[in-house]
C-alpha positions as CSV (number, residue, x, y, z in Angstrom):
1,X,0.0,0.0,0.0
2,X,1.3,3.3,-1.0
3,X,2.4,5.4,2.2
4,X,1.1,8.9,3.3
5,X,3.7,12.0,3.2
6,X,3.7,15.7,3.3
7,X,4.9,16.3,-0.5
8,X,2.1,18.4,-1.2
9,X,1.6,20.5,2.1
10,X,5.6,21.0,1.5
11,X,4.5,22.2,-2.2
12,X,2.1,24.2,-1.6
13,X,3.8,26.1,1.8
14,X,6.7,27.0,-0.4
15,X,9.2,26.0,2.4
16,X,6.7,28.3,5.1
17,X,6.8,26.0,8.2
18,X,4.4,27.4,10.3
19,X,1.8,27.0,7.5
20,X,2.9,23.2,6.8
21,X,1.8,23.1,10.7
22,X,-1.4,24.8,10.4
23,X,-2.6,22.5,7.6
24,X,-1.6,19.5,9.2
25,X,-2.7,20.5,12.6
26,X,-6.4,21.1,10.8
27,X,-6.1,17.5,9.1
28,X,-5.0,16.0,12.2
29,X,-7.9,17.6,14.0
30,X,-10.7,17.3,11.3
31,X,-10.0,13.6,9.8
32,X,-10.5,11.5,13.0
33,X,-14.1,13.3,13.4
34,X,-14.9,13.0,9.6
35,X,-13.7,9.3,9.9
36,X,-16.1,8.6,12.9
37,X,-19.4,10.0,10.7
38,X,-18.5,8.3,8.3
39,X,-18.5,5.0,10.3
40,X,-21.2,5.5,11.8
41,X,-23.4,6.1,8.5
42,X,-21.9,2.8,7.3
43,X,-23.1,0.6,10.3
44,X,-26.2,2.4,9.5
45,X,-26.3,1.8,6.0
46,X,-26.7,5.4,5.1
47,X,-25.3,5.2,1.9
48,X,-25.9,8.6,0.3
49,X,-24.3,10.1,3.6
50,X,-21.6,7.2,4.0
51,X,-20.4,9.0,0.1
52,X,-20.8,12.4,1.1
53,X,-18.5,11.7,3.6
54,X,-16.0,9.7,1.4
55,X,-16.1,12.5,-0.9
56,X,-15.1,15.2,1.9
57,X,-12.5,12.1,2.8
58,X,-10.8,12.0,-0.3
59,X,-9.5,15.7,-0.4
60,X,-7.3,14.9,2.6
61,X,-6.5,11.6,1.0
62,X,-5.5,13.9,-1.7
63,X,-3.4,16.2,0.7
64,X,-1.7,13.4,2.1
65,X,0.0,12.5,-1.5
66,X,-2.1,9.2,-1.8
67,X,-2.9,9.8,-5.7
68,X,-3.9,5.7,-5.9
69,X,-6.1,5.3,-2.9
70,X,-8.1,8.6,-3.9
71,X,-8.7,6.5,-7.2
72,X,-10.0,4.0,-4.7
73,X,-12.1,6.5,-2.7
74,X,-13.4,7.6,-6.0
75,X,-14.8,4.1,-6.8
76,X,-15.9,3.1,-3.3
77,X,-18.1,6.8,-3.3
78,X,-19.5,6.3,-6.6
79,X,-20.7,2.2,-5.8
80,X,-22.1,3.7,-2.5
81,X,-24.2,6.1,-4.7
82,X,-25.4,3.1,-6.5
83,X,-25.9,1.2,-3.1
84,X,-23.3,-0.7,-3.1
85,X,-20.2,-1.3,-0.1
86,X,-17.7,-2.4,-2.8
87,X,-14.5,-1.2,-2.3
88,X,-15.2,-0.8,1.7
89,X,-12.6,-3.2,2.9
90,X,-9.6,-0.8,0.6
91,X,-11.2,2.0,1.7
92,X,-10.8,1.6,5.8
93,X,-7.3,0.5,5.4
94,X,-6.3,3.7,3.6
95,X,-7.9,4.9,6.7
96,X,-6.5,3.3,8.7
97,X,-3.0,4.2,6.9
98,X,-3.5,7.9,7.5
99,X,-4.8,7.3,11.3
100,X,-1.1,5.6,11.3
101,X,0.7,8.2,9.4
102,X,-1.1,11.5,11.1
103,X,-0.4,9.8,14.6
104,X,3.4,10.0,13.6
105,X,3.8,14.0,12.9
């Protein structure tokens, strides 16, 4: 599985530090809660809400330089839209690879 890193944030800050800090701090504050809705709309088979949450999901996928598993994400949120969980099991372990990765910095 690909790994999580901070090439983008680094990009984007243009070598500004204390921005790099502020984004991550916001990700590191925003994805665990964002992760728990969207849990909880799967064990309640809320489908159209399980997507909109992958879809606000996949943008900090995105930020976190994980170019193949937001192709995933894009998958898994369009099957939900069709009612299906395809692509659930690949989408909680990149997840749970960016729980692993922002619990690092």
């Amino acid at each position: 599985m690909e790994q999580p890193n901070l090439s983008y944030i680094e990009s984007m800050s243009g070598g500004d530090k204390v921005f790099e800090q502020k984004l991550i701090g916001i990700i590191q504050k925003e994805f665990p809660e964002e992760k728990q809705v969207y849990f909880n709309n799967i064990a309640a088979n809320n489908f159209k809400a399980a997507a909109e949450n992958v879809h606000k999901l996949k943008h900090k996928i995105s930020i976190l330089g994980l170019v193949n598993s937001y192709e995933a994400a894009v998958i898994y949120e369009h099957n939900l839209i069709e009612g299906s969980k395809k692509g659930q099991d690949d989408f909680e372990a990149i997840l749970q690879n960016m729980t692993d990765f922002l619990e690092t910095l």
